[in-house]
Biopython code that builds the backbone (N, CA, C, O; Angstrom):
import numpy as np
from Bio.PDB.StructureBuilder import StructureBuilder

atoms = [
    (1, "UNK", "N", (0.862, -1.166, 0.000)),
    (1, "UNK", "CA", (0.000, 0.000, 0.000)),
    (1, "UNK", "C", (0.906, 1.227, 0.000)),
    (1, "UNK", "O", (1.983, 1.281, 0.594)),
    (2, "UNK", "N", (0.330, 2.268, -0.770)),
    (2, "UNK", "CA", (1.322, 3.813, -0.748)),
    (2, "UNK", "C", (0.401, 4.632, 0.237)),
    (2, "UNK", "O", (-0.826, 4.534, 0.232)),
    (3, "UNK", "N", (1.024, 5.339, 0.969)),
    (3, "UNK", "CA", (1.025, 6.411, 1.659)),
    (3, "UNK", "C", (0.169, 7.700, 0.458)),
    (3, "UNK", "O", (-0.166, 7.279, -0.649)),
    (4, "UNK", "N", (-0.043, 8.868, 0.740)),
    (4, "UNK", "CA", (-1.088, 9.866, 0.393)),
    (4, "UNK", "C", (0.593, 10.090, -0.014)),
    (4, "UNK", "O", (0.598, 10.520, -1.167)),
    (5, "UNK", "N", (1.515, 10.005, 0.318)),
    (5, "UNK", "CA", (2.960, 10.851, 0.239)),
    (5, "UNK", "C", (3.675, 9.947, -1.118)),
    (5, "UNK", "O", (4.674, 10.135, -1.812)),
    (6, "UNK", "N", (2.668, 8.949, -1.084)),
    (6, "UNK", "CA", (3.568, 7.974, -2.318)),
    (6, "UNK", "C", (4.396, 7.024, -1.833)),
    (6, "UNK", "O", (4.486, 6.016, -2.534)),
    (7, "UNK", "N", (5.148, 7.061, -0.642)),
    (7, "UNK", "CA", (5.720, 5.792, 0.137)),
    (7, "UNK", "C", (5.146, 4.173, 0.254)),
    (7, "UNK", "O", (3.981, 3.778, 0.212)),
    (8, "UNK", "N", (6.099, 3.589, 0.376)),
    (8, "UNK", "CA", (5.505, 2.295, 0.039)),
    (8, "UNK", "C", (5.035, 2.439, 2.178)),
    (8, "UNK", "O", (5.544, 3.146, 3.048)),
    (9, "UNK", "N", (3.824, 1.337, 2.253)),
    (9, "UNK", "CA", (3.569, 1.638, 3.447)),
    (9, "UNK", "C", (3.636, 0.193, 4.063)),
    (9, "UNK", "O", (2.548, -0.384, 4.066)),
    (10, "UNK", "N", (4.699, -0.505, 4.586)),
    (10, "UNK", "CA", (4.314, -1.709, 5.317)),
    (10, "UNK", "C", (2.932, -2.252, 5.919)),
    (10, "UNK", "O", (2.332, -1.320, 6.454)),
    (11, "UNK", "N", (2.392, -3.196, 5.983)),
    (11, "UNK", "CA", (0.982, -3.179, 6.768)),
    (11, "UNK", "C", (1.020, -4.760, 7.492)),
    (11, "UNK", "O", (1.414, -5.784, 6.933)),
    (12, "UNK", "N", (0.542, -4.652, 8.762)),
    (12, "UNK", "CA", (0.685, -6.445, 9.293)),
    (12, "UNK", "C", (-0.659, -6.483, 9.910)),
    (12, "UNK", "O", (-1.384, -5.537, 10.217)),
    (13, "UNK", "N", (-0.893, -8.013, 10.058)),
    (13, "UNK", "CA", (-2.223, -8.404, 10.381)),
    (13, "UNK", "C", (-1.838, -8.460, 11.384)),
    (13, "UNK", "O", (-0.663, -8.792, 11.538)),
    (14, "UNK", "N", (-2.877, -8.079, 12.800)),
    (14, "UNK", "CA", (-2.998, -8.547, 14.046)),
    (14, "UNK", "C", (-3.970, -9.425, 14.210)),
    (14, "UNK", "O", (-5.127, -9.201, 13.856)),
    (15, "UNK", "N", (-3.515, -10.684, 14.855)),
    (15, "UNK", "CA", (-5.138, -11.506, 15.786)),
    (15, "UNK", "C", (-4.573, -11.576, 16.761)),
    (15, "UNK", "O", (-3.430, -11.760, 17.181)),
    (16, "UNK", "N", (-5.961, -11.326, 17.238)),
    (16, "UNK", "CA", (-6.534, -10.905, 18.619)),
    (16, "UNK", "C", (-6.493, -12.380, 18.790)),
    (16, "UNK", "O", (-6.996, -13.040, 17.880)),
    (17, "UNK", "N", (-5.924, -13.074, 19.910)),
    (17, "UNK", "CA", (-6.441, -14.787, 19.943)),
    (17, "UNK", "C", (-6.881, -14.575, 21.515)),
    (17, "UNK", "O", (-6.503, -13.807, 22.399)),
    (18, "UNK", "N", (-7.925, -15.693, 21.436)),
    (18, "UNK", "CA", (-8.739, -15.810, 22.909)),
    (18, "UNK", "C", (-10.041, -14.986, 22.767)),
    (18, "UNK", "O", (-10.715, -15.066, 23.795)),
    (19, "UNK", "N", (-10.454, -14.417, 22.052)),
    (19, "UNK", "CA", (-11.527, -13.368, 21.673)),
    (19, "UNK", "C", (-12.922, -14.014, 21.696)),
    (19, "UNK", "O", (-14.018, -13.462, 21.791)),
    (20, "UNK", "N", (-12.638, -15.219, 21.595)),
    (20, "UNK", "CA", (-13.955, -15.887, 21.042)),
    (20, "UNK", "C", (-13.756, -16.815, 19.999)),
    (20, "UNK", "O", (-12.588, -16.911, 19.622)),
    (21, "UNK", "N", (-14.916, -17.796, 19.217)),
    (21, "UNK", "CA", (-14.774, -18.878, 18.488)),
    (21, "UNK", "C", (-13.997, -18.351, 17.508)),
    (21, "UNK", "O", (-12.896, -18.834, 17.246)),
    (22, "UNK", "N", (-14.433, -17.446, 16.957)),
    (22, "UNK", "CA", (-13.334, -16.964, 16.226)),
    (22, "UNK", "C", (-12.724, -15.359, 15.763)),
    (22, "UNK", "O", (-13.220, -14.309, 15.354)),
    (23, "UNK", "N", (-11.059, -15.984, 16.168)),
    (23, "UNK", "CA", (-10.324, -14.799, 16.268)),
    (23, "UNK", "C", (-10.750, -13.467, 16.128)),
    (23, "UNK", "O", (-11.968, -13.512, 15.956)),
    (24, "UNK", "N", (-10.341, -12.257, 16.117)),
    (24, "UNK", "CA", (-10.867, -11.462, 15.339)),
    (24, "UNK", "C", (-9.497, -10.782, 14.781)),
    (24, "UNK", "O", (-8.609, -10.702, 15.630)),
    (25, "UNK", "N", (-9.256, -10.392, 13.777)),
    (25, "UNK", "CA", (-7.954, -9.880, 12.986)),
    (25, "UNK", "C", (-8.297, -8.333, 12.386)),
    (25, "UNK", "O", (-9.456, -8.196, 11.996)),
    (26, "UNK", "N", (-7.577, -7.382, 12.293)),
    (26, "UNK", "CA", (-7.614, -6.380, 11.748)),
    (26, "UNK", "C", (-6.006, -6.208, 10.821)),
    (26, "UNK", "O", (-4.944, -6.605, 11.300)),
    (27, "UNK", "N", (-6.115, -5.582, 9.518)),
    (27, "UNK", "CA", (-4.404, -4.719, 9.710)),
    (27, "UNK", "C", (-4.238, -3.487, 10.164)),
    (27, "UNK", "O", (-4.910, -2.491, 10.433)),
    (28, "UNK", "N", (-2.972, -3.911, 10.169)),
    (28, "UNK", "CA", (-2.486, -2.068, 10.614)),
    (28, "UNK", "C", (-1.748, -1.898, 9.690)),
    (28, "UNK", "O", (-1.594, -2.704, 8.772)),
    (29, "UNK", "N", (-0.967, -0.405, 9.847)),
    (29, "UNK", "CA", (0.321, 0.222, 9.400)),
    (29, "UNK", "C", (1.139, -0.494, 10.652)),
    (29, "UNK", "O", (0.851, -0.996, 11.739)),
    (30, "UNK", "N", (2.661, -0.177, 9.641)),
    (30, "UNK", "CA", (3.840, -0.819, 11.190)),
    (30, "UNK", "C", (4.005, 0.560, 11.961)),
    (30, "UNK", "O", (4.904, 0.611, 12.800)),
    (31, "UNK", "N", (3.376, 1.454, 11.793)),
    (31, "UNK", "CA", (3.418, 2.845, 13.146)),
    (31, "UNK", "C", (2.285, 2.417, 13.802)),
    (31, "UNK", "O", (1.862, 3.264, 14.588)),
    (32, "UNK", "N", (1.841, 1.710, 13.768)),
    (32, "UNK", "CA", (0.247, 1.262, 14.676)),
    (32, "UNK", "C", (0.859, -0.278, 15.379)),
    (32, "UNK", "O", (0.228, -0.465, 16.420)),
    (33, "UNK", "N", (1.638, -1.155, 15.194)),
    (33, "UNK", "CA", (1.936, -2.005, 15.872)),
    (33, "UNK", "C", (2.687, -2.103, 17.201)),
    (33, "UNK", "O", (2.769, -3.135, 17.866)),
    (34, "UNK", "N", (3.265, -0.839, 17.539)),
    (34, "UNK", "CA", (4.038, -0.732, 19.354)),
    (34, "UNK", "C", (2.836, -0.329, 19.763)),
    (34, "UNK", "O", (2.714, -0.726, 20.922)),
    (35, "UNK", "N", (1.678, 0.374, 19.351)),
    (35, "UNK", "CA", (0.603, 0.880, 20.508)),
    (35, "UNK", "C", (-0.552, -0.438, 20.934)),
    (35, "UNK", "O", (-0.995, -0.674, 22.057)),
    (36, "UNK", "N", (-0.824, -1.110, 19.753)),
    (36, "UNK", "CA", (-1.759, -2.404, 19.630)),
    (36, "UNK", "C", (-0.988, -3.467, 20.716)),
    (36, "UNK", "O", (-1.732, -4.159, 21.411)),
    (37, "UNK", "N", (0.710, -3.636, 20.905)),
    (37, "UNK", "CA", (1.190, -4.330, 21.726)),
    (37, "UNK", "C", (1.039, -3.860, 22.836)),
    (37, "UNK", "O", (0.910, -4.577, 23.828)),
    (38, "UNK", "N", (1.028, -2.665, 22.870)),
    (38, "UNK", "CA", (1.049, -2.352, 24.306)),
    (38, "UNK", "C", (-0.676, -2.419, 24.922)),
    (38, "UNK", "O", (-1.014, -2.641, 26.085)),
    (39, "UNK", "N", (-1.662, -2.125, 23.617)),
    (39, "UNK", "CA", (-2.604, -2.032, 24.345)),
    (39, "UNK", "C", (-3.372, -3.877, 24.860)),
    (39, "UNK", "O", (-4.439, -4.089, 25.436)),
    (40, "UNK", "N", (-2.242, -4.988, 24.331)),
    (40, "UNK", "CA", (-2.556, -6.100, 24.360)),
    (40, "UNK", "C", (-1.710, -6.647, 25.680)),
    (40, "UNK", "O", (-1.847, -7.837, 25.960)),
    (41, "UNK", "N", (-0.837, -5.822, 26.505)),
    (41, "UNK", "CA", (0.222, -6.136, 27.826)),
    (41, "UNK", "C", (-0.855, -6.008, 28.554)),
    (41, "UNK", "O", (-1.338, -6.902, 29.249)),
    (42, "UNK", "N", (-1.557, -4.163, 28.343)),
    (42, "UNK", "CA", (-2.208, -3.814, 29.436)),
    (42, "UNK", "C", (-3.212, -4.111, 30.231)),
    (42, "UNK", "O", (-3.413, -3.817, 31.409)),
    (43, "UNK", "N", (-4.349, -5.248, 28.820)),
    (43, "UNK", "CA", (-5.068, -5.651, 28.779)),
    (43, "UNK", "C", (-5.412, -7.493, 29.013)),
    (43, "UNK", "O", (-6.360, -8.276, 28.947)),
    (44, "UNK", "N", (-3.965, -7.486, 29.312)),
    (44, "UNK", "CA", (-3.798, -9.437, 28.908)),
    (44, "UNK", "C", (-4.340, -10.083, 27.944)),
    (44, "UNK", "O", (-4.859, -11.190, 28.093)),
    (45, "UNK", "N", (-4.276, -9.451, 26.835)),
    (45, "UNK", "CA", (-4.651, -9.767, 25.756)),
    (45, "UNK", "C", (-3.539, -10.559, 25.122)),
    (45, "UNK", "O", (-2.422, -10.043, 25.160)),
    (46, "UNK", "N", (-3.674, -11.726, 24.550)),
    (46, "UNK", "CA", (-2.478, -12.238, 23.591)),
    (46, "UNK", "C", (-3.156, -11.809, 21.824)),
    (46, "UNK", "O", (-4.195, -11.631, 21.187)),
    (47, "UNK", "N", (-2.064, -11.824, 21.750)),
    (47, "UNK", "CA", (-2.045, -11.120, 20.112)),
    (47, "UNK", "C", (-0.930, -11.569, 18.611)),
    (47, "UNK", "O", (0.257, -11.258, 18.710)),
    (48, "UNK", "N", (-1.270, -12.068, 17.700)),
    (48, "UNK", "CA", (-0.304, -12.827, 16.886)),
    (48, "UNK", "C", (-0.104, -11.748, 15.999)),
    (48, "UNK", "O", (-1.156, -11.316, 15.529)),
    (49, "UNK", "N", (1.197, -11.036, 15.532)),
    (49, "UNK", "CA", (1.552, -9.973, 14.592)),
    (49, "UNK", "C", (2.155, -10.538, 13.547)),
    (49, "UNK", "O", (3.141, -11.245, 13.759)),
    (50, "UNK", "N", (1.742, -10.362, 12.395)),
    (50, "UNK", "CA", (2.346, -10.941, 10.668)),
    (50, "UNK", "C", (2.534, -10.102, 9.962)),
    (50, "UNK", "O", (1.681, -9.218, 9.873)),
    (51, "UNK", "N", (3.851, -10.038, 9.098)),
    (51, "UNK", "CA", (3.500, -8.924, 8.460)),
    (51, "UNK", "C", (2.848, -9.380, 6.962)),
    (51, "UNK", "O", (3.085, -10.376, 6.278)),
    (52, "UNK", "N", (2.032, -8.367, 6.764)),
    (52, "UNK", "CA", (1.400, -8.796, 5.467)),
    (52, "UNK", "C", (2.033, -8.897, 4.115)),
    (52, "UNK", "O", (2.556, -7.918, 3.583)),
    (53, "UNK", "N", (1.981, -10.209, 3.497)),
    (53, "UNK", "CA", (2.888, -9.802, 2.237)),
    (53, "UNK", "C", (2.247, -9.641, 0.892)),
    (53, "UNK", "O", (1.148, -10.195, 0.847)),
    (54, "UNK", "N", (2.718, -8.870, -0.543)),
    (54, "UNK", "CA", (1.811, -8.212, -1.162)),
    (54, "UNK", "C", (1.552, -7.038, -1.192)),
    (54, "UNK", "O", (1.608, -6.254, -0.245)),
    (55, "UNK", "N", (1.141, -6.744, -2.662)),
    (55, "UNK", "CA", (0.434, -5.069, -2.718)),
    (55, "UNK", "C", (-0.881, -5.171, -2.255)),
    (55, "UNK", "O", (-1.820, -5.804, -2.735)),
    (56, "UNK", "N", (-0.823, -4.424, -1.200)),
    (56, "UNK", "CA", (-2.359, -3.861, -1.125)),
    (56, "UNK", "C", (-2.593, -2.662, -1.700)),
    (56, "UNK", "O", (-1.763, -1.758, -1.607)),
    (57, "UNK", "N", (-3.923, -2.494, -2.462)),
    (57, "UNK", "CA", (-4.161, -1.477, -3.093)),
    (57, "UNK", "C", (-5.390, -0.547, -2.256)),
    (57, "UNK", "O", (-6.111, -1.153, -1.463)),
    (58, "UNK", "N", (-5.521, 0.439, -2.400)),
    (58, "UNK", "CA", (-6.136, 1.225, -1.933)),
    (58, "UNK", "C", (-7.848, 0.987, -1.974)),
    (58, "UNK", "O", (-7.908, 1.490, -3.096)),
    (59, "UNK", "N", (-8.710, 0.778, -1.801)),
    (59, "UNK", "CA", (-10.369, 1.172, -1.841)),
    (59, "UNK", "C", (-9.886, 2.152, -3.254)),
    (59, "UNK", "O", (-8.928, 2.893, -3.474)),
    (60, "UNK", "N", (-11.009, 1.748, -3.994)),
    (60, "UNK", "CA", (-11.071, 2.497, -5.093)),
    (60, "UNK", "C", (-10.457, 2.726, -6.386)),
    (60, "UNK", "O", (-10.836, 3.459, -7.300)),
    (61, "UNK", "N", (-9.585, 2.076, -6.314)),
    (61, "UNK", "CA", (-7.906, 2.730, -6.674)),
    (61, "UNK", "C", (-7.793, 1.454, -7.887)),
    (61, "UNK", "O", (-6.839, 1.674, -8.633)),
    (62, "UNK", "N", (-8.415, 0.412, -8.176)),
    (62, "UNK", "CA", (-8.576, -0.783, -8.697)),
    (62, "UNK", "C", (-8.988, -0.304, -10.493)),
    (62, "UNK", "O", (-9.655, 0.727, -10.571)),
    (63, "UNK", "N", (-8.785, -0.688, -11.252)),
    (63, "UNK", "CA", (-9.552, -0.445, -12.971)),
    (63, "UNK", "C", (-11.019, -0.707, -12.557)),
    (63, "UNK", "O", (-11.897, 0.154, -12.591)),
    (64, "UNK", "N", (-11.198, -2.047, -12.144)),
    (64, "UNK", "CA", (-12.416, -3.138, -11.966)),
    (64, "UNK", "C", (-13.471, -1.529, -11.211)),
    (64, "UNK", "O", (-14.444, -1.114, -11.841)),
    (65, "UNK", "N", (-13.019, -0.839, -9.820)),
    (65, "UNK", "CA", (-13.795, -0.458, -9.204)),
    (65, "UNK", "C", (-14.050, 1.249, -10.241)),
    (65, "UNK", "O", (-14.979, 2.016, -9.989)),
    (66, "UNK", "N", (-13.239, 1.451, -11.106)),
    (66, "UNK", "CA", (-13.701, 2.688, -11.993)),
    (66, "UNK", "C", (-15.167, 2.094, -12.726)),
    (66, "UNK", "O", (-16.246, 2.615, -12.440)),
    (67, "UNK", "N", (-15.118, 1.541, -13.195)),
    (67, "UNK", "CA", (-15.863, 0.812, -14.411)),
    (67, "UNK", "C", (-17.143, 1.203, -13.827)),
    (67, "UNK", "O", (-18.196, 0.888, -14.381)),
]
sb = StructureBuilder()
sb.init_structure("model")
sb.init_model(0)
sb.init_chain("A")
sb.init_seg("    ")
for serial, (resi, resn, name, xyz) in enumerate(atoms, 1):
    if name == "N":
        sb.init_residue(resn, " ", resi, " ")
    sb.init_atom(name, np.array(xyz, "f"), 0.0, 1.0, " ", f" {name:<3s}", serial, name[0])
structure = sb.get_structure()
């Protein structure tokens, strides 16, 4: 994924494990992964971090989604 600045933007999946039958996962940016850890210490939350591999493309940003 690029940044509004054009930078390539790292992005990793978090799961949430213990949440329930099943997991719940979001991504982040890697500037969002020290606060999600910490908010998973504070909370006794365990949490599995991956980084995502691949272009992700933006919402919108696709040929398919002009059309």
């Amino acid at each position: 994924m690029t940044s509004s600045s054009g930078e390539v933007v790292q992005l990793y999946e978090i799961t949430y494990l213990g949440t329930g039958p099943e997991p719940e996962a979001r991504t982040v940016e890697a500037s969002e992964v020290a606060a999600v850890i910490e908010y998973a210490g504070e909370h006794g939350v365990q949490v599995l971090v991956r980084p995502r591999r691949g272009q992700v493309e933006e919402p919108g940003t696709r040929k398919e989604d002009a059309s």
